[in-house]
DSSP file (Angstrom, degrees, kcal/mol; ACC not computed):
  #  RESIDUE AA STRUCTURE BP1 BP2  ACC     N-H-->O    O-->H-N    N-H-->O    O-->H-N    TCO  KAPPA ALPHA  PHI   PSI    X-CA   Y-CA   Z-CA
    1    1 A X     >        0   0    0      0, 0.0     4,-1.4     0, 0.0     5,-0.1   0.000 360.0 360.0 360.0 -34.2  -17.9    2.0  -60.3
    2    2 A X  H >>  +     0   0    0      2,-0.2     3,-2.0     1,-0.2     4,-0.6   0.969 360.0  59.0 -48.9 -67.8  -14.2    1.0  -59.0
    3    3 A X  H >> S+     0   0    0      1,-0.3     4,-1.7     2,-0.2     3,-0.7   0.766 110.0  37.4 -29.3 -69.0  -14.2    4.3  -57.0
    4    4 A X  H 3> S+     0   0    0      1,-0.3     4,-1.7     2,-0.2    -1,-0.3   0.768 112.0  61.2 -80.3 -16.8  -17.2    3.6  -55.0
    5    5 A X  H <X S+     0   0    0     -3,-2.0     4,-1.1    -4,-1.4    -1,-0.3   0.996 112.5  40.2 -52.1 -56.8  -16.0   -0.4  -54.8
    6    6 A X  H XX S+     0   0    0     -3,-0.7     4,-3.2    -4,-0.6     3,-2.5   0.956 111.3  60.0 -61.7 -61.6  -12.9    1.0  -53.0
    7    7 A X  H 3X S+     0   0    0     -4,-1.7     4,-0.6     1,-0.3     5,-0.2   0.832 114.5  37.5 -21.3 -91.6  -15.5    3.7  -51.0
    8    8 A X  H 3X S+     0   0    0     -4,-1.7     4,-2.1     1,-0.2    -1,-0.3   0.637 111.7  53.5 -62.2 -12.0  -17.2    0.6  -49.6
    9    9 A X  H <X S+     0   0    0     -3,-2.5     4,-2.0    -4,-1.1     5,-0.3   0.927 111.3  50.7 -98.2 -53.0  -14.2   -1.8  -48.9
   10   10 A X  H >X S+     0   0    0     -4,-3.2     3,-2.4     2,-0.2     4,-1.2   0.785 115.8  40.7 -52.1 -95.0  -12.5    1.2  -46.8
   11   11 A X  H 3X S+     0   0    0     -4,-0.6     4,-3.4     1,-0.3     5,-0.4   0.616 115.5  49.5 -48.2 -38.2  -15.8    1.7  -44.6
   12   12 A X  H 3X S+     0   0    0     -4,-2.1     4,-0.6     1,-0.2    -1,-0.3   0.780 114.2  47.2 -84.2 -17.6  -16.5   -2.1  -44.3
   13   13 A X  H <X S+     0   0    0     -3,-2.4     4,-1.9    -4,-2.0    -1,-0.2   0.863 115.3  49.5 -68.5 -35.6  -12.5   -2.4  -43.1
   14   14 A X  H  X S+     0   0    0     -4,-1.2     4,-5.1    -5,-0.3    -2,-0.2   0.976 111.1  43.4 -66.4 -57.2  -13.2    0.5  -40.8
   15   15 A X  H  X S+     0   0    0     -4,-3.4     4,-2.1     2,-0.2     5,-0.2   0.998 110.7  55.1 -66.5 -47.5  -16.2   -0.8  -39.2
   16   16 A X  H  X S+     0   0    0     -4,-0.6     4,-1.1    -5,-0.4     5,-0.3   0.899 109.7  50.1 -11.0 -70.1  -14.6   -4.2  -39.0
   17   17 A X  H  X S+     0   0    0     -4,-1.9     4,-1.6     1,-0.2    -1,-0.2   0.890 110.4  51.9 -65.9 -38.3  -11.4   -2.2  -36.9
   18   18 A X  H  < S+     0   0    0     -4,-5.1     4,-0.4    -5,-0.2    -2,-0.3   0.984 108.9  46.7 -90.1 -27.6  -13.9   -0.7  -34.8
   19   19 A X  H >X S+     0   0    0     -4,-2.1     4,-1.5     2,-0.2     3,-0.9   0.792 110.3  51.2 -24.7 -63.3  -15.6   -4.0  -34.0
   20   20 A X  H 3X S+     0   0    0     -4,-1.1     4,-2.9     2,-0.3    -1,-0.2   0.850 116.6  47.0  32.4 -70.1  -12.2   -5.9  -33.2
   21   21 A X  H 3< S+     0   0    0     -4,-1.6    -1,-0.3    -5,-0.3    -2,-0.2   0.557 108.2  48.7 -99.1  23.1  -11.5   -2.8  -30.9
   22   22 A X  H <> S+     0   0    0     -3,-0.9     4,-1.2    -4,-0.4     3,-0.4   0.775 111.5  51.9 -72.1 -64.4  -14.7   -2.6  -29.1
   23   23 A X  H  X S+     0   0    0     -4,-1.5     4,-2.2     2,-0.2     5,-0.2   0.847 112.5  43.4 -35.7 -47.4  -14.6   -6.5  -28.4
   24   24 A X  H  X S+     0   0    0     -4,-2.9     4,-2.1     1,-0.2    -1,-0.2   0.985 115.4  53.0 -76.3 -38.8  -10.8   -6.1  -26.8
   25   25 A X  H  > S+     0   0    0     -3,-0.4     4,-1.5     2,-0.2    -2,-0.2   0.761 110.5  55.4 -44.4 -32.5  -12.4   -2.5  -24.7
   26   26 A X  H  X S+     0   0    0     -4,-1.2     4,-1.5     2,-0.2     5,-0.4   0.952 109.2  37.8 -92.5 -78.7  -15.0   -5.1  -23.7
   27   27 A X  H  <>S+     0   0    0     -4,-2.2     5,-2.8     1,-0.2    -2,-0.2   0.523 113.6  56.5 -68.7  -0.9  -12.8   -7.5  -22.1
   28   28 A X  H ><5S+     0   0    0     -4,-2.1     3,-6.0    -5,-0.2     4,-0.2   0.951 109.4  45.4 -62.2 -76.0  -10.6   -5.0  -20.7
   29   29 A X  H 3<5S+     0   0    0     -4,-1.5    -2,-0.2     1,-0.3    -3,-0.1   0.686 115.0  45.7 -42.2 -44.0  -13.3   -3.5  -18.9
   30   30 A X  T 3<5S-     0   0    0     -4,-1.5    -1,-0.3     1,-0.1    -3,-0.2   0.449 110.9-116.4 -78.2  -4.1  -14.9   -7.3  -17.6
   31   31 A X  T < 5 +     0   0    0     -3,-6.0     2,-0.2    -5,-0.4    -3,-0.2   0.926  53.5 175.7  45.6  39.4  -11.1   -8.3  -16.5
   32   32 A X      < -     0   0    0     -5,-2.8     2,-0.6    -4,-0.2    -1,-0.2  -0.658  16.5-158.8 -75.8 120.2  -11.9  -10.7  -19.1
   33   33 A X        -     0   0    0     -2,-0.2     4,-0.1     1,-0.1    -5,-0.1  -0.914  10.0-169.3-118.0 119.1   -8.1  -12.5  -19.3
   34   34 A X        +     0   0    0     -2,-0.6    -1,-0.1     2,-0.1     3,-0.1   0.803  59.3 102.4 -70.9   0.6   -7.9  -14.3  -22.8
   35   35 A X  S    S-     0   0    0      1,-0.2    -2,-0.1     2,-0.1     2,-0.1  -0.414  99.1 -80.8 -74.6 156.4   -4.6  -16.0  -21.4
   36   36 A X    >   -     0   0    0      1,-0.1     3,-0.8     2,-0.1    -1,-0.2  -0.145  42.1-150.0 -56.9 114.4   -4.8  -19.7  -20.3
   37   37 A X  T 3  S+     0   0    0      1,-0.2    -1,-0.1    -4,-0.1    -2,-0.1   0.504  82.3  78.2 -64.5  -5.4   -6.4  -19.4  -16.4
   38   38 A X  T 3   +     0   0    0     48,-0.0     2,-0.4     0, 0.0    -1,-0.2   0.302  59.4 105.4 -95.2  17.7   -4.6  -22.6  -15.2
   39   39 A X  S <  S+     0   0    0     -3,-0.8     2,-0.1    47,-0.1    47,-0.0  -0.740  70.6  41.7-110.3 135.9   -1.0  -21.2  -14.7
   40   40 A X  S    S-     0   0    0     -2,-0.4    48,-0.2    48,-0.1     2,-0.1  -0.247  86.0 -85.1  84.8 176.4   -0.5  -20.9  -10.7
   41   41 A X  E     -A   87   0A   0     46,-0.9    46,-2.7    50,-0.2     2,-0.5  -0.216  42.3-127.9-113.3 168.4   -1.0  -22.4   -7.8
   42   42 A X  E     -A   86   0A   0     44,-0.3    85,-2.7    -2,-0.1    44,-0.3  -0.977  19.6-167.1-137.8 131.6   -4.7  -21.8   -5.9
   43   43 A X  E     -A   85   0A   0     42,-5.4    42,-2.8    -2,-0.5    86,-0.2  -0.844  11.4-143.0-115.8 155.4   -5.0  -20.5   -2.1
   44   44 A X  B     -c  129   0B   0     84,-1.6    86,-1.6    -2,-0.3     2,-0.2  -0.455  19.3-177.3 -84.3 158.6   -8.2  -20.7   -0.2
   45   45 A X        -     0   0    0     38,-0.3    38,-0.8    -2,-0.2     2,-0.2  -0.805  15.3-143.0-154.7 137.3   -9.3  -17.9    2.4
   46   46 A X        +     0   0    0     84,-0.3     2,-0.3    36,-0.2    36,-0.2  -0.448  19.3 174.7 -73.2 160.4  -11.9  -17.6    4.4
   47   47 A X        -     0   0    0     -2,-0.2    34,-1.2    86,-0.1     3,-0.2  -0.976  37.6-140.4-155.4 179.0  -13.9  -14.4    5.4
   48   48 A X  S    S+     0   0    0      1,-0.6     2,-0.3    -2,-0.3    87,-0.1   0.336  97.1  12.9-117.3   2.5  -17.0  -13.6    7.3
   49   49 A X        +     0   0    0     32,-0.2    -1,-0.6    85,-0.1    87,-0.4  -0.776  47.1 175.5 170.6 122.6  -17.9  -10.8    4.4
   50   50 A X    >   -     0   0    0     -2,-0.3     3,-2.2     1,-0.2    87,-0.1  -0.090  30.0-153.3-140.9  51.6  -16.7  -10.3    1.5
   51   51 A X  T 3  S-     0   0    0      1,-0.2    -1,-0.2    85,-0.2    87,-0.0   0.205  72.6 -16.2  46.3-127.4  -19.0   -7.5    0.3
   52   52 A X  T 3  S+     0   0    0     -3,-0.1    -1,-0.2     2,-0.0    59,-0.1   0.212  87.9 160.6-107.0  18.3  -19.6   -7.1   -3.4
   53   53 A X    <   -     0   0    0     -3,-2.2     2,-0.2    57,-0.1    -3,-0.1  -0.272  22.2-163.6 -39.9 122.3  -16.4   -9.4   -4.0
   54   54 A X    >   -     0   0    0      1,-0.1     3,-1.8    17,-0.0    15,-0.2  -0.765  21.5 -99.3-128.5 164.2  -16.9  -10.6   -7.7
   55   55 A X  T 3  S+     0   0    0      1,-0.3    15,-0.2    -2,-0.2    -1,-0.1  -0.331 119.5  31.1 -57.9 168.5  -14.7  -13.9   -9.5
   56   56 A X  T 3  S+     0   0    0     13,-4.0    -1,-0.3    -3,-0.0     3,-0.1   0.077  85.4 146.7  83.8 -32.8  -12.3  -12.8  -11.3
   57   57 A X    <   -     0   0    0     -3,-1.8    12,-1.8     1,-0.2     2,-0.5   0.206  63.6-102.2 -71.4-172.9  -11.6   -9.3   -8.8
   58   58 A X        -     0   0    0     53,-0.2    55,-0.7    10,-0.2     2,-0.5  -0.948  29.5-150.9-117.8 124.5   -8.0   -8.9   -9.1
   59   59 A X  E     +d  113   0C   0     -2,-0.5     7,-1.4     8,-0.5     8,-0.8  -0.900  29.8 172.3-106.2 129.6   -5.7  -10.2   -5.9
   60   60 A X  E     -dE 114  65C   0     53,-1.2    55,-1.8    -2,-0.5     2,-0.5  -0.925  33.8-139.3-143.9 150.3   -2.4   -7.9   -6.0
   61   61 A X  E >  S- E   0  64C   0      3,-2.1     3,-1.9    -2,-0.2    55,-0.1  -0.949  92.1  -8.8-124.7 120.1    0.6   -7.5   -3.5
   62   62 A X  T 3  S-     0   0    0     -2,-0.5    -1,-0.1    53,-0.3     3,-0.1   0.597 136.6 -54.6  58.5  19.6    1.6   -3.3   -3.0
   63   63 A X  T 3  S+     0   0    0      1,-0.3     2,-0.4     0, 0.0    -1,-0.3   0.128 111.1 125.5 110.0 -37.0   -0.8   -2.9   -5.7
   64   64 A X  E <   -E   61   0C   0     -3,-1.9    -3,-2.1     2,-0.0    -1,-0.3  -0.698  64.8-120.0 -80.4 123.1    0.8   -5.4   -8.6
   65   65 A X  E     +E   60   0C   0     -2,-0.4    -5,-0.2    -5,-0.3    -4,-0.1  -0.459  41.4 167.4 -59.8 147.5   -1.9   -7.8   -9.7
   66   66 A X        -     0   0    0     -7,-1.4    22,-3.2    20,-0.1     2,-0.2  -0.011  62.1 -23.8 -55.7 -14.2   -0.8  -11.5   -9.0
   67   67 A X  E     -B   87   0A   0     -8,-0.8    -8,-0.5    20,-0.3     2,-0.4  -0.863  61.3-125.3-176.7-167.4   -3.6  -13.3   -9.4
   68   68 A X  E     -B   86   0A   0     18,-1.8    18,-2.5    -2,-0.2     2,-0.6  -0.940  40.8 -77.0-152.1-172.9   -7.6  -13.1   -9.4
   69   69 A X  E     -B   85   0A   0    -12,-1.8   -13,-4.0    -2,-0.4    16,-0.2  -0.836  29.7-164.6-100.6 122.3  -10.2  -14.6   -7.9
   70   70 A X  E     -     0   0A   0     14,-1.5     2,-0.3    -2,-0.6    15,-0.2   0.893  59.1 -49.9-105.6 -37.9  -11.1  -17.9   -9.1
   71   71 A X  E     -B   84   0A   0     13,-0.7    13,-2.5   -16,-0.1     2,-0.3  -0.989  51.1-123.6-152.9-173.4  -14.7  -18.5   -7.6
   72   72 A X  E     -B   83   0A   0     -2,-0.3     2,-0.3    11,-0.2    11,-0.2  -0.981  19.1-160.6-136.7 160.2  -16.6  -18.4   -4.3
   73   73 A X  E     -B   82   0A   0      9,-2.2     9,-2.2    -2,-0.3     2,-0.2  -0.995  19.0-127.3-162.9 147.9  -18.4  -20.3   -2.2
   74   74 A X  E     -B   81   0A   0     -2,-0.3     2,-0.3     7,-0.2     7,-0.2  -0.513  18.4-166.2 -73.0 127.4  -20.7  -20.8    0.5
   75   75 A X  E  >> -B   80   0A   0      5,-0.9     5,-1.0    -2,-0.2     4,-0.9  -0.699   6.8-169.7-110.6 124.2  -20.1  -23.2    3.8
   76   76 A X  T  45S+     0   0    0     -2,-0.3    -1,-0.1     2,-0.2     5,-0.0   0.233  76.8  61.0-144.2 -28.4  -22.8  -23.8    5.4
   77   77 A X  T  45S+     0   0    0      1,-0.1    -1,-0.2     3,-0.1    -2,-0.0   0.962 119.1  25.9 -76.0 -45.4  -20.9  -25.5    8.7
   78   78 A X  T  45S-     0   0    0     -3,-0.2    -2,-0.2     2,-0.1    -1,-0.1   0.854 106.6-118.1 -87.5 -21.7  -18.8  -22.3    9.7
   79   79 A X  T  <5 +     0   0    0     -4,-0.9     2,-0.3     1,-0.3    -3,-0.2   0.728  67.7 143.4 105.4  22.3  -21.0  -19.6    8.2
   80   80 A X  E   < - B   0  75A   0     -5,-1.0    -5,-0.9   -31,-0.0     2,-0.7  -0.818  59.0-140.2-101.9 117.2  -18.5  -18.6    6.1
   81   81 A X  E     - B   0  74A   0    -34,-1.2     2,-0.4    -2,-0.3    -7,-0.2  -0.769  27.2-161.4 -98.4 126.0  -17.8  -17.3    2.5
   82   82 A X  E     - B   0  73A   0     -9,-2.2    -9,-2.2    -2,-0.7     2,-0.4  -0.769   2.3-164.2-108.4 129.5  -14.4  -19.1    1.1
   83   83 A X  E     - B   0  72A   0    -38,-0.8     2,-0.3    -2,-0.4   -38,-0.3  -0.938   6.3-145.1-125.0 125.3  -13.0  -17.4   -1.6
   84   84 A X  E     - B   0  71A   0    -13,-2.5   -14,-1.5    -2,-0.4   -13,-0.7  -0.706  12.5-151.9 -83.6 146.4  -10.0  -19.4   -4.1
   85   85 A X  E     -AB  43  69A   0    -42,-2.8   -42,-5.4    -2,-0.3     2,-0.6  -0.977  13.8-159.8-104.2 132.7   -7.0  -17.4   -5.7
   86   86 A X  E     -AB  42  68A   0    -18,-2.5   -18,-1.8    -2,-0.4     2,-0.4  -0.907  23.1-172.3-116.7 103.6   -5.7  -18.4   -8.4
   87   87 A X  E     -AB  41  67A   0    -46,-2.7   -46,-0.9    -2,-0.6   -20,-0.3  -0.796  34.7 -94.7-117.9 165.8   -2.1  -16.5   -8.0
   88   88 A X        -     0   0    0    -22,-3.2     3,-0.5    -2,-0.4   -48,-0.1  -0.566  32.9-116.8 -84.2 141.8    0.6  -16.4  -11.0
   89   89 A X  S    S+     0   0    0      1,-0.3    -1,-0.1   -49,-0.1   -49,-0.1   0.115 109.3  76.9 -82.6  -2.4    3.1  -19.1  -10.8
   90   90 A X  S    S+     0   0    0      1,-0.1     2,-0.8   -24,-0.1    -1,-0.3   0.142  88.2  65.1 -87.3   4.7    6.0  -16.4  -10.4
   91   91 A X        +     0   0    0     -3,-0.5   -50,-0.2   -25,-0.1     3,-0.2  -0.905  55.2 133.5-123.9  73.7    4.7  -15.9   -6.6
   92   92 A X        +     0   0    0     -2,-0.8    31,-0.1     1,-0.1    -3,-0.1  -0.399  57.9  75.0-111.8  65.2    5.6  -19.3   -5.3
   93   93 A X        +     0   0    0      2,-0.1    -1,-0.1    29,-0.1     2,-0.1   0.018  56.1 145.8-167.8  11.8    7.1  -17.6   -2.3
   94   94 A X        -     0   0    0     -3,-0.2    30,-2.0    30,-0.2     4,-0.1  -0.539  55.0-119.0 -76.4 143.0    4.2  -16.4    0.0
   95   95 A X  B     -G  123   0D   0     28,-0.2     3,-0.4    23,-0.2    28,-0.2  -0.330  24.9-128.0 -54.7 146.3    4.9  -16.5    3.9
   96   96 A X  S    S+     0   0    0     26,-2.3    35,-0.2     1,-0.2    -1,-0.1   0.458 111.9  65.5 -73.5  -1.4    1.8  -19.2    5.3
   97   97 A X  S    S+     0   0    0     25,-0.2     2,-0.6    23,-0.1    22,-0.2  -0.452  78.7 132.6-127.3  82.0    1.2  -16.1    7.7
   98   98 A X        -     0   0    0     -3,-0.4    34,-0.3    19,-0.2    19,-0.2  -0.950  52.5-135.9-101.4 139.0    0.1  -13.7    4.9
   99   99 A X        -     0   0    0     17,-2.0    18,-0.1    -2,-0.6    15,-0.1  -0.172  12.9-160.0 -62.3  13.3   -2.5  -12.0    5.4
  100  100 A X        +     0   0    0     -2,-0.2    34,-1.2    33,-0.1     2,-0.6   0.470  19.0 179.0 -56.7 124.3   -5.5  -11.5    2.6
  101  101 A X  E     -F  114   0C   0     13,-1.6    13,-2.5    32,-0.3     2,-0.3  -0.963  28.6-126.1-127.8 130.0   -7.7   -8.4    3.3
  102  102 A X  E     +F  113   0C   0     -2,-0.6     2,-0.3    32,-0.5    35,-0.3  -0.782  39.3 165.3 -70.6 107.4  -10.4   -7.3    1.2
  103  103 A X        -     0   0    0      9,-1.8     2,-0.4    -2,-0.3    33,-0.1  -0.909  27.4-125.8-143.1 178.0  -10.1   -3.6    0.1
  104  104 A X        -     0   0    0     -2,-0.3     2,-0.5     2,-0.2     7,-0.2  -0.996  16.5-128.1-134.3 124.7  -11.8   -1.3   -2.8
  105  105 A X  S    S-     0   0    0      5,-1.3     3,-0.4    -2,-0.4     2,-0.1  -0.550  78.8  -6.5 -45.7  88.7  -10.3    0.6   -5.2
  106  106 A X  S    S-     0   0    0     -2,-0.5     3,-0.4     1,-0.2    -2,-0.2  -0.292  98.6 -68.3  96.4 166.1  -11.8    4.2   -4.9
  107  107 A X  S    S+     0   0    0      1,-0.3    -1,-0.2    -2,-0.1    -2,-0.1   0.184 137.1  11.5 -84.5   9.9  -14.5    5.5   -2.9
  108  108 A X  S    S+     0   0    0     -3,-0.4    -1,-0.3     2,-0.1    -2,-0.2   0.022 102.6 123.8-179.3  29.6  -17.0    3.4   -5.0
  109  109 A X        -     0   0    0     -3,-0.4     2,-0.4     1,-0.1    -3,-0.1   0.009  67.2 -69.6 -88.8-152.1  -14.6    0.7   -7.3
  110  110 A X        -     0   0    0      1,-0.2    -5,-1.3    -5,-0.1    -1,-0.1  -0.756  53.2-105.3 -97.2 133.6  -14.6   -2.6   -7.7
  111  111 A X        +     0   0    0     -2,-0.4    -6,-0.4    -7,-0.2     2,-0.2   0.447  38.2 172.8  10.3 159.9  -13.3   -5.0   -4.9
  112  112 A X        -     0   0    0     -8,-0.1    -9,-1.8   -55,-0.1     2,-0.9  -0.514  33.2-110.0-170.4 149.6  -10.0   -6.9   -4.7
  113  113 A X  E     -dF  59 102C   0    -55,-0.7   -53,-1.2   -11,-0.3     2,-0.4  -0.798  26.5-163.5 -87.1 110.9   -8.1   -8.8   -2.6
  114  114 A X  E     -dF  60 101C   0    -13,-2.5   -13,-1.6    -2,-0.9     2,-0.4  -0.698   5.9-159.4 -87.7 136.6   -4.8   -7.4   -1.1
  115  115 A X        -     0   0    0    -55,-1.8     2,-0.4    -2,-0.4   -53,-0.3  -0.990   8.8-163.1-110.2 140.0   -2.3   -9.7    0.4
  116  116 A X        -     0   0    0     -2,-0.4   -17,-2.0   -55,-0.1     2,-0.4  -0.907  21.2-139.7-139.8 127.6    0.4   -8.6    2.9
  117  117 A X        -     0   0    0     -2,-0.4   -19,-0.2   -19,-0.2   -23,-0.1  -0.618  19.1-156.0-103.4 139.2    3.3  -11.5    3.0
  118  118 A X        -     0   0    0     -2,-0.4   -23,-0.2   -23,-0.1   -20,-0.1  -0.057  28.1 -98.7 -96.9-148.3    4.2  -11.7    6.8
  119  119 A X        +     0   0    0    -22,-0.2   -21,-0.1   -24,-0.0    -1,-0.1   0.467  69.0 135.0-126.0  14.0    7.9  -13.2    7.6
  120  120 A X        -     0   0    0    -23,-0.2   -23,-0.1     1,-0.1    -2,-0.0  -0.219  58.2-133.0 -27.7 142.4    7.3  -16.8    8.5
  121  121 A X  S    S+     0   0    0    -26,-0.1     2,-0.4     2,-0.1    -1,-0.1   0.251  80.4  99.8 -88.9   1.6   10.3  -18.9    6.5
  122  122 A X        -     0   0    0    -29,-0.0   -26,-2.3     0, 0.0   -25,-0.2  -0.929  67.5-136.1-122.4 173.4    7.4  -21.2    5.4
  123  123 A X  B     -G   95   0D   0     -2,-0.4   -28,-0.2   -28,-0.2   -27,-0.1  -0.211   8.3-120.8 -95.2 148.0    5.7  -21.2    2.3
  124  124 A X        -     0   0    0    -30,-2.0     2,-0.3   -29,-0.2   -30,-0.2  -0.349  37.2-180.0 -56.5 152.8    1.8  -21.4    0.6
  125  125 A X    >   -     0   0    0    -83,-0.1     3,-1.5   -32,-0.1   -33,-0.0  -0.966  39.5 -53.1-145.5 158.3    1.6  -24.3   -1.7
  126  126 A X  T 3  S+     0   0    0     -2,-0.3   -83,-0.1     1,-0.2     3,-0.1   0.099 123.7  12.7 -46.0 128.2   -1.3  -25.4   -3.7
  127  127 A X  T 3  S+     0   0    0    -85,-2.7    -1,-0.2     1,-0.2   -84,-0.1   0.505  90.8 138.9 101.4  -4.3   -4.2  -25.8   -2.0
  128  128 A X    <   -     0   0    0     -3,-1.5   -84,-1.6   -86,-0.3     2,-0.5  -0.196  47.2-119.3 -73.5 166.8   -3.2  -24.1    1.3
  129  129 A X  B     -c   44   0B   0    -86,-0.2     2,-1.3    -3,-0.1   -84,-0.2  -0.866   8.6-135.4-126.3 111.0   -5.5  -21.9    3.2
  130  130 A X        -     0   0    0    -86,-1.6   -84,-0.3    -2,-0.5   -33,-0.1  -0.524  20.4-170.9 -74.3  90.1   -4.8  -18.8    3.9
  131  131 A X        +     0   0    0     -2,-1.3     2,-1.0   -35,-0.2    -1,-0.2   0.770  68.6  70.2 -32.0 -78.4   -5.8  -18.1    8.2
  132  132 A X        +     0   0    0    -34,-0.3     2,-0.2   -87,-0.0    -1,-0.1  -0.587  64.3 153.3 -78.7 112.2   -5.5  -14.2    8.5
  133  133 A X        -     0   0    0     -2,-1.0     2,-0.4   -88,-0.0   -32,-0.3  -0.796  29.5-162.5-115.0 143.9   -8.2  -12.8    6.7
  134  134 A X        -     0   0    0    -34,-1.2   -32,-0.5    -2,-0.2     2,-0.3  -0.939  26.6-137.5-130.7 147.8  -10.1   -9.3    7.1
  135  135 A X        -     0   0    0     -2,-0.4   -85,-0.2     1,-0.2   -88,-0.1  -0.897  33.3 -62.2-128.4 172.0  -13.2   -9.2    5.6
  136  136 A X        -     0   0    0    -87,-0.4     2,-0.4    -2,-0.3   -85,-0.2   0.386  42.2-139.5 -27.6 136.0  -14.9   -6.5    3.5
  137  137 A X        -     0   0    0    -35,-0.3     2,-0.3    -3,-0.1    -1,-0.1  -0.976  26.5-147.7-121.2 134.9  -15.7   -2.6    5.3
  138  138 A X        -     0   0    0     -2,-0.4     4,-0.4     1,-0.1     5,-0.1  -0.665  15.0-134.2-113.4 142.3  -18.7   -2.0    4.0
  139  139 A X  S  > S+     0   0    0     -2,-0.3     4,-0.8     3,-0.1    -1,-0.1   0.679 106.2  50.9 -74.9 -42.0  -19.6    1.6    3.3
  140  140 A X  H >> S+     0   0    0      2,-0.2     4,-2.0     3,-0.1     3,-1.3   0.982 113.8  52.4 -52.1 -71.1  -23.5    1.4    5.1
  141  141 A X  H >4 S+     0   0    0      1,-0.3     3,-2.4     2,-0.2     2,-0.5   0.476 110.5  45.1 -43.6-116.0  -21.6   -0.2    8.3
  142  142 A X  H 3> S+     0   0    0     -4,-0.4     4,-2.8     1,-0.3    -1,-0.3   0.168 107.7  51.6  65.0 -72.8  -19.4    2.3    8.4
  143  143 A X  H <X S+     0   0    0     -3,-1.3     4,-2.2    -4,-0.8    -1,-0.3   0.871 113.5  51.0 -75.6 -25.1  -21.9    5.4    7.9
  144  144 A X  H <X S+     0   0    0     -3,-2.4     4,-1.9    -4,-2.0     5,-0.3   0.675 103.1  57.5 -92.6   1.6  -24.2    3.8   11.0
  145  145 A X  H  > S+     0   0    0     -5,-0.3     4,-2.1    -4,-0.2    -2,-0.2   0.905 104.9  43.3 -33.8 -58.5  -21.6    3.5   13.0
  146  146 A X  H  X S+     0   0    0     -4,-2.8     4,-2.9     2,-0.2    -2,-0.2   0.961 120.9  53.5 -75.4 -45.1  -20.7    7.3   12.8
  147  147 A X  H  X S+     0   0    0     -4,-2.2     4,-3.4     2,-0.3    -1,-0.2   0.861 110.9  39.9  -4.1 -77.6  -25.0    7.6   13.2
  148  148 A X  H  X S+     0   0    0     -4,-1.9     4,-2.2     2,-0.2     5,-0.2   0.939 113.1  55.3 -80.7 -43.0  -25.3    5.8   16.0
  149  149 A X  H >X S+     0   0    0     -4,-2.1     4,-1.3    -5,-0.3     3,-1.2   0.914 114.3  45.3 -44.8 -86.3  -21.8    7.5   17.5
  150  150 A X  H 3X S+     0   0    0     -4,-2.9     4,-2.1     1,-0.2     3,-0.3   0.791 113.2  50.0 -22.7 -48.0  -23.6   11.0   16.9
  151  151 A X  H 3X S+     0   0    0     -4,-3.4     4,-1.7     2,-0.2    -2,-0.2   0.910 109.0  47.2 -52.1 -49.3  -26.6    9.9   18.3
  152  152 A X  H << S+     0   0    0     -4,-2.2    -1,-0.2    -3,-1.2    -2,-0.2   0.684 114.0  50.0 -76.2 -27.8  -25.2    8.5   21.4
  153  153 A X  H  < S+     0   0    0     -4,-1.3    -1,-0.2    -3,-0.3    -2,-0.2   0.889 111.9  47.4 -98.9 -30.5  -22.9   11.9   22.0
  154  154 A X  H  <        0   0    0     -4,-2.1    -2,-0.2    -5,-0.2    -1,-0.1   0.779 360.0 360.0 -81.9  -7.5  -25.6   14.1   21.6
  155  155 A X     <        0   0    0     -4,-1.7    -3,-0.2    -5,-0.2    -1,-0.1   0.517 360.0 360.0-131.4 360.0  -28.5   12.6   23.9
């Protein structure tokens, strides 16, 4: 009877560890951050499209994450979607003419927001709004463009 006690307290510790490390797999995957979300500063930006931009996406400078995206929102006077960043409090040093551009990871990824720091000597600070924006290029636009471009050179 011990033997098979031990038998079942090793499988029910194994499924346990694979629980535990499905759960942490899970919130890799959702860019689920368990660390406190209030550390940093928050920048505004505007855009006129910001595709399948999701909270959360990841906002990164050359590629290194900085930040995410802390919600989005609608305004209804300029037609506009205005998107906050929530950037890590070790990037207090952005030019106010950076740029924010929308780009996607892969031919099919997820979203993100790139930012490209211009050379102005002064700086974002909480609450600022970031002015040069590109918004999303959209994969549809894109393919009827080259459409309607074929079309137009052959007839």
């Amino acid at each position: 009877m011990p033997k098979r006690r031990n038998i079942e307290l090793l499988v029910g510790t194994f499924v346990a560890l694979g629980l535990v490390a499905l759960f942490f797999l899970a919130m890799q995957v959702s860019n689920f951050n368990l660390k406190s979300s209030n550390n940093g500063y928050v920048l505004q930006a505007r855009f006129t499209n910001i595709g399948s931009l999701k909270v959360r996406a990841p906002v990164a400078i050359a590629g290194v994450r900085i930040g995410r995206v802390e919600s989005i929102r609608f305004d209804a006077a300029t037609y506009e979607a205005v998107v906050a960043l929530r950037i890590d409090a070790t990037v207090n040093t952005l030019p106010d003419d950076t740029f924010a551009n929308i780009f996607t990871s892969g031919l099919l990824g997820e979203q993100y927001i790139g930012l490209e720091p211009g050379g102005s000597p002064d700086v974002l600070r909480d609450g600022d709004t970031i002015t040069n924006t590109q918004s999303a290029l959209l994969l549809e636009q894109m393919i009827g463009q080259f459409l309607f471009k074929k079309a137009g050179e052959s007839g």
